[in-house]
C-alpha positions as CSV (number, residue, x, y, z in Angstrom):
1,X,20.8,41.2,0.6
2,X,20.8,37.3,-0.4
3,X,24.7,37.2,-0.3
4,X,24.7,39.5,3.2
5,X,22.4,36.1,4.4
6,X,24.7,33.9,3.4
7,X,27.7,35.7,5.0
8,X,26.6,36.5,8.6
9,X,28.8,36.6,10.7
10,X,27.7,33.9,13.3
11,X,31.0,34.1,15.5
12,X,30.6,37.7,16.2
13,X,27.1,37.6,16.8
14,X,27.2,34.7,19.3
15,X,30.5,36.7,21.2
16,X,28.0,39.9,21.2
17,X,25.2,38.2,22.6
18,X,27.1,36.7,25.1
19,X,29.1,40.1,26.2
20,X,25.7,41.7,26.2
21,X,24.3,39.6,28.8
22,X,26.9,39.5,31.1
23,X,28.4,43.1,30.9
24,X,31.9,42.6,30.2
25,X,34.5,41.0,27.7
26,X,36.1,39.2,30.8
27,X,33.3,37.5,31.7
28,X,32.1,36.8,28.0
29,X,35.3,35.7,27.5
30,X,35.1,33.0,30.7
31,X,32.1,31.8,29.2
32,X,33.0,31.0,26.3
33,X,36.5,29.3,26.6
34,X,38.2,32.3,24.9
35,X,40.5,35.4,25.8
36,X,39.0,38.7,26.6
37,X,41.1,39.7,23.2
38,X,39.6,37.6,21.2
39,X,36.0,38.6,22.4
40,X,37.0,41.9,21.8
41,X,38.3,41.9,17.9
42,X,34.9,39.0,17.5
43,X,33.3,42.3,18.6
44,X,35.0,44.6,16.2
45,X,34.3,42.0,13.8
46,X,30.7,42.4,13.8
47,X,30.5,46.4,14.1
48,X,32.6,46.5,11.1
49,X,30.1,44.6,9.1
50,X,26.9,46.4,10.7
51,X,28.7,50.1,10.5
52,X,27.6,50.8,14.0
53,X,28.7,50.7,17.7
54,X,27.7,48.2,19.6
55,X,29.7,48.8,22.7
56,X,31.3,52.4,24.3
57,X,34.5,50.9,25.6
58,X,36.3,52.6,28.5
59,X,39.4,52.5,30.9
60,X,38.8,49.3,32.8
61,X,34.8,48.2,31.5
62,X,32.3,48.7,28.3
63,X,29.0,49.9,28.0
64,X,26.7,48.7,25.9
65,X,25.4,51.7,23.3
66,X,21.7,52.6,22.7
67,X,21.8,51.1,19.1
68,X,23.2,47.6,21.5
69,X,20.8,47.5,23.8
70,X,18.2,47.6,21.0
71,X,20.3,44.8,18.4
72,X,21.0,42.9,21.8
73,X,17.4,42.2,22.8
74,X,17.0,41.1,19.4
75,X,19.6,38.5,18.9
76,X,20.0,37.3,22.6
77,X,16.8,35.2,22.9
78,X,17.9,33.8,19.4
79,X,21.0,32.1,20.7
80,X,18.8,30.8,23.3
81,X,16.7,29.1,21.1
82,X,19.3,27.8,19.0
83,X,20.8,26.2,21.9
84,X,18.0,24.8,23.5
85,X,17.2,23.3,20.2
86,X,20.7,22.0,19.8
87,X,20.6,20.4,23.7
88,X,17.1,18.7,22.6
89,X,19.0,17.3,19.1
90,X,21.7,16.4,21.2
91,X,19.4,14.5,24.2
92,X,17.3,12.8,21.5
93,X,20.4,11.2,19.9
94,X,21.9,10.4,23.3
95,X,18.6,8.4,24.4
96,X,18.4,6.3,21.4
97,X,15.0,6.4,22.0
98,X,12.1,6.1,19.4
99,X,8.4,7.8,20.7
100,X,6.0,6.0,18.7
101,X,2.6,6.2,18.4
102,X,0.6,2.9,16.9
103,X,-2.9,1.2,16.9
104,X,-3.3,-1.0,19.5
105,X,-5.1,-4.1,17.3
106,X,-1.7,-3.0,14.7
107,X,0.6,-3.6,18.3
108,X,-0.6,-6.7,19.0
109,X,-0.7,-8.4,15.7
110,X,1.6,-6.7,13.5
111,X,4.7,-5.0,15.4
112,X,5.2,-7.6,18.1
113,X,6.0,-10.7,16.1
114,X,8.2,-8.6,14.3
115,X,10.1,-6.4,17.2
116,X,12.5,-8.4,18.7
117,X,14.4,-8.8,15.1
118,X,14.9,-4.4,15.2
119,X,16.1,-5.4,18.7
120,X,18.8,-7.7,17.4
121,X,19.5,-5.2,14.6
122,X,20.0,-2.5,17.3
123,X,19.9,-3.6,20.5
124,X,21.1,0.1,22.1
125,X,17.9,1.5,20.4
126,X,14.5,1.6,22.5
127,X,11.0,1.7,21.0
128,X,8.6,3.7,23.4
129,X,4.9,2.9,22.6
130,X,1.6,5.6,22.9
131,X,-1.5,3.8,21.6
132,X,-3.9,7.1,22.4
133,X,-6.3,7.0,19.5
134,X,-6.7,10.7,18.0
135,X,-6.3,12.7,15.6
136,X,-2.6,13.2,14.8
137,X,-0.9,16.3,15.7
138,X,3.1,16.2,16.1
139,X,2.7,19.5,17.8
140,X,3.7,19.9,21.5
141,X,3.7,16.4,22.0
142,X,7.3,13.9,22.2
143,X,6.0,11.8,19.5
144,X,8.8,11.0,17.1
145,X,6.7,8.7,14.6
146,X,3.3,7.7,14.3
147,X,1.7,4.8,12.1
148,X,-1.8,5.9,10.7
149,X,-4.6,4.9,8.1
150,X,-5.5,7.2,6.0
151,X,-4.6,8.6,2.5
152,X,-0.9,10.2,3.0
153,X,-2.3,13.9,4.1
154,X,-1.1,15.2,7.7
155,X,0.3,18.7,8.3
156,X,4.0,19.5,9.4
157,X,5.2,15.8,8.5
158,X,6.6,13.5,5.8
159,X,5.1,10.2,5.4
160,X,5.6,6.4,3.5
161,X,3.1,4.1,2.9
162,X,3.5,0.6,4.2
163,X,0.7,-1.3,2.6
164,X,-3.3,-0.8,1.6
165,X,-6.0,-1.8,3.7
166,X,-7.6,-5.0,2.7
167,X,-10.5,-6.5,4.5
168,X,-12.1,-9.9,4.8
169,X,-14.7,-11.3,7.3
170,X,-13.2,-13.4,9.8
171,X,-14.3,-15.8,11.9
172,X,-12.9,-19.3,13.8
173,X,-12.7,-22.7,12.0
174,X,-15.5,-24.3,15.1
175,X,-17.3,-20.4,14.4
176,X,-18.0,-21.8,10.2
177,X,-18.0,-25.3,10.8
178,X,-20.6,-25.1,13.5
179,X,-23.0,-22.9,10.0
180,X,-21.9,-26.1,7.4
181,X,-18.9,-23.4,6.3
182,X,-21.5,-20.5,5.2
183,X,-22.1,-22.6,2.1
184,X,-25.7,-21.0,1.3
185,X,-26.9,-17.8,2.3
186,X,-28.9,-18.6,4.8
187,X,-26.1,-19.7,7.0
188,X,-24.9,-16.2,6.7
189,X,-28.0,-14.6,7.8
190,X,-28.1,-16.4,10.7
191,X,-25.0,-15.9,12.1
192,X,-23.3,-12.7,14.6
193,X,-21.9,-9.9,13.1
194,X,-18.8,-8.5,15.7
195,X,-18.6,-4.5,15.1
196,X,-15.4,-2.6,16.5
197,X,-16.6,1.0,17.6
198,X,-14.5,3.1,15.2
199,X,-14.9,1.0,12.0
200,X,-18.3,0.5,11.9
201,X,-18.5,1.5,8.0
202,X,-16.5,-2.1,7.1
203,X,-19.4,-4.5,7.3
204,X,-21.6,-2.2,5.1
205,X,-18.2,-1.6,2.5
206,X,-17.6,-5.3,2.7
207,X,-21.3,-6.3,1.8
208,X,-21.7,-3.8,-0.7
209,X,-18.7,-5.3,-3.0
210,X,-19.4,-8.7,-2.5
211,X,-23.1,-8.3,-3.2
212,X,-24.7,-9.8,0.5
213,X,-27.0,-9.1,2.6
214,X,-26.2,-8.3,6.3
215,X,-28.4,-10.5,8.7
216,X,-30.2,-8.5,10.8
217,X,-30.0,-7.4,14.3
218,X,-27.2,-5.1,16.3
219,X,-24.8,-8.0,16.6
220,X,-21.9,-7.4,19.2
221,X,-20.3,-3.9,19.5
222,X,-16.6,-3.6,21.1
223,X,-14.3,-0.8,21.9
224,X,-11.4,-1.8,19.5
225,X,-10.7,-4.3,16.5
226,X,-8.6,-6.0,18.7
227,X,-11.7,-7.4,20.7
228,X,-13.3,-7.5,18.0
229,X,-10.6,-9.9,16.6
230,X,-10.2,-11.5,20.1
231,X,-14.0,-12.0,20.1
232,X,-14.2,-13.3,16.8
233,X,-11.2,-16.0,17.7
234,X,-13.2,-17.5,20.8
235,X,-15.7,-18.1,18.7
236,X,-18.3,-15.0,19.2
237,X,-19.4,-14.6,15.5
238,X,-17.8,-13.1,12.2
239,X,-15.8,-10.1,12.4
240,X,-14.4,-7.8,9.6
241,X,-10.8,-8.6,9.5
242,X,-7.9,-6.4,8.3
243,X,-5.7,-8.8,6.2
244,X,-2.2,-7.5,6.6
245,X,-2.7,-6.9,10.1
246,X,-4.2,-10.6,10.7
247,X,-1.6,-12.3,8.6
248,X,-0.3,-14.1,11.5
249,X,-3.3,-15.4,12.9
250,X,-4.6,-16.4,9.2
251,X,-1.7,-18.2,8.8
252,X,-1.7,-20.4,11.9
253,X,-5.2,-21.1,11.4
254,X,-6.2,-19.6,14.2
255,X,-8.9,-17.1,11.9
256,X,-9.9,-18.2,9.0
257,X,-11.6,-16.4,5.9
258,X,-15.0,-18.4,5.0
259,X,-16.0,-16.0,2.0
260,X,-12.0,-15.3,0.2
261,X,-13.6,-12.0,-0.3
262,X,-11.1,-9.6,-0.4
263,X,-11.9,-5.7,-1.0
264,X,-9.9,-2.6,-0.5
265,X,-11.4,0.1,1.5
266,X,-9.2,3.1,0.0
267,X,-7.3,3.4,2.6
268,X,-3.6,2.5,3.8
269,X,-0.6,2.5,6.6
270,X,1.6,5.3,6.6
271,X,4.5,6.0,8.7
272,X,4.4,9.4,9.6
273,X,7.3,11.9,11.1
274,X,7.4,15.7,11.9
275,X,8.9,18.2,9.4
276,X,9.0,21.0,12.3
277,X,12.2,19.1,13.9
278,X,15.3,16.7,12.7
279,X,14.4,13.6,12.7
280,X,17.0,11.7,15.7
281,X,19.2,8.5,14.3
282,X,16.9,6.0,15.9
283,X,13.4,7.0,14.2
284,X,15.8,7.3,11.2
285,X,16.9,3.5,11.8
286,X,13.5,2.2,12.4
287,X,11.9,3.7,10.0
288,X,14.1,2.2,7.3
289,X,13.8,-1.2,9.5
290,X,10.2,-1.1,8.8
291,X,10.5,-0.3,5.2
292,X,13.2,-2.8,4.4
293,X,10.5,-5.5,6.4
294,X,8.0,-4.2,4.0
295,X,10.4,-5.1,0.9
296,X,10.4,-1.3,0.2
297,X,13.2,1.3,-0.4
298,X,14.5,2.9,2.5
299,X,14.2,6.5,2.9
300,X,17.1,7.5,5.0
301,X,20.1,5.3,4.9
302,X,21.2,2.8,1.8
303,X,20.6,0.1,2.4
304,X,23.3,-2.7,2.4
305,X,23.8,-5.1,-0.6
C-alpha cells in the first residue's frame, strides 16, 4: 500500500477529474492544453492502475460509468483544493507582502528604529502591521507572523525566541531628580506608581526581587505600556519598563533606570509562524532579518559570510 502512495498516478488523475466535470475528452482536452488523444491514453493510464472503468466510451462521446461517477465526486473537489491552494501560494509570493501581527508599545520602540534598514535590504518587500491584542490563533485569519511574550507554546506554528523579558522601573531624569534620585526609601514611597492595564503583575514581581515596598495608593492606570511609557517620559511617575524594548529611549537618556534593578519575569519574544500553510519568501526574509538583527542563526536561508 505504502509504495501504491508513492506511485499515484497524479497525471491521470488530474486528466480524469477534468473529463469528469466537463463530459468529454474534447473539452478536457481544451482545458488543459492537450489533445483529445492524449486525454484519452492519461485516461487508460489510470484504469489500468485502478482495474476498473472509469468511462463507457462510444461512437462520437463517453459516459462516465457508475464506479466514475462515484471515484469522480471523490477526487474532483480535491483538485480544487489543490489549486486554490496553489493560486493562494502563488498570490502570496507575488505580493511580497508580510502580515504581521506586533505589540503596539514593541511597534513603536522596538521595530520602527529598526525598519527602514529591512527596507533597504528589500525594498520590493512590504511589512503590513495588525496590533489587535488577543490570544493568538493563525486560523482563519491572513496573519503570516506574529511576535508574542510568552514561553514558546502556540498551536499549529513554529516559533524563535528573540530575547527574555527584563524589567526595570523607569522614570525621567527631572521625574528622580525632583525625589533627591530615590536615594532613601522614603523617596520611593512617596512617589507615582504608572500601571499599564495588562501587566499589572510587574510592579508586584519587581518589588518582590528587589526586596521594596510599594508606596501606597492606586497610582495611574493606562490602557497600554506604551502610555504607560509615554506617561512615565513626561514626567507622570515611575513606570515598570521592559528593557530590550526601551533600549532606545534608555540610551538617549530620555528614561532612565534610578534603582539598576534588573529582574527577569520568565517570559520572552518569540516570533511565531503557521505550520498549517508554507511559509511565502517574504515572512521567510524577514524572519531571518530579524534574527540576524538579533545576532542569532537564521532559520531559513544561510546567511552570507
Amino acid at each position: 500500500m505504502a509504495e501504491q502512495y508513492r506511485n499515484l498516478p497524479l497525471n491521470p488523475l488530474r486528466a480524469f477529474a477534468v473529463a469528469a466535470q466537463y463530459h468529454t475528452f474534447t473539452a478536457a482536452a481544451n482545458h488543459m492544453g492537450i489533445s483529445q488523444v492524449a486525454i484519452s491514453r492519461q485516461i487508460a493510464i489510470l484504469e489500468s492502475y485502478l482495474g476498473v472503468q472509469l468511462f463507457e466510451r462510444r461512437a462520437r462521446s463517453v459516459k462516465l460509468t457508475e464506479v466514475g461517477k462515484s471515484f469522480s465526486r471523490e477526487i474532483i473537489g480535491l483538485f480544487h483544493d489543490l489549486e486554490m491552494a496553489t493560486h493562494r501560494v502563488l498570490q502570496n509570493e507575488r505580493e511580497m507582502v508580510v502580515h504581521l501581527r506586533i505589540y503596539p508599545t514593541l511597534v513603536h520602540y522596538w521595530l520602527s528604529p529598526r525598519l527602514s534598514r529591512f527596507y533597504e535590504a528589500y525594498p520590493s518587500h512590504t511589512v503590513r502591521l495588525d496590533t489587535t491584542v488577543q490570544p493568538l490563533d493563525f486560523r482563519g485569519t491572513h496573519l503570516d507572523l506574529a511576535f508574542q511574550l510568552g514561553q514558546g507554546e502556540w498551536g499549529d506554528s513554529r516559533s524563535r525566541k528573540l530575547f527574555d523579558e527584563r524589567i526595570d522601573v523607569v522614570c525621567s531624569p527631572a521625574y528622580a531628580e525632583r525625589f533627591n534620585g530615590f536615594s532613601s526609601p522614603q523617596d520611593f514611597t512617596r512617589a507615582t506608581l504608572l500601571h499599564a492595564k495588562y501587566r499589572r503583575r510587574e510592579w508586584d514581581l519587581w518589588a518582590g526581587a528587589s526586596g521594596r515596598t510599594l508606596p501606597d495608593g492606586p497610582g495611574m492606570i493606562f490602557e497600554s505600556s506604551l502610555l504607560a511609557y509615554g506617561a512615565a517620559r513626561d514626567g507622570l511617575g515611575l513606570a515598570v519598563g521592559q528593557l530590550d524594548i526601551l533600549e532606545g529611549e534608555l540610551e538617549s537618556g530620555r528614561l532612565i533606570r534610578p534603582f539598576m534593578t534588573e529582574v527577569e519575569t520568565g517570559s520572552s519574544f518569540y516570533l511565531v509562524w503557521p505550520t498549517l500553510k508554507s511559509v511565502a519568501t517574504p515572512t521567510r526574509h524577514f524572519v531571518d532579518w530579524l534574527l540576524s538583527q538579533n545576532h542569532q542563526p537564521t532559520e531559513f536561508f544561510r546567511r552570507n559570510a
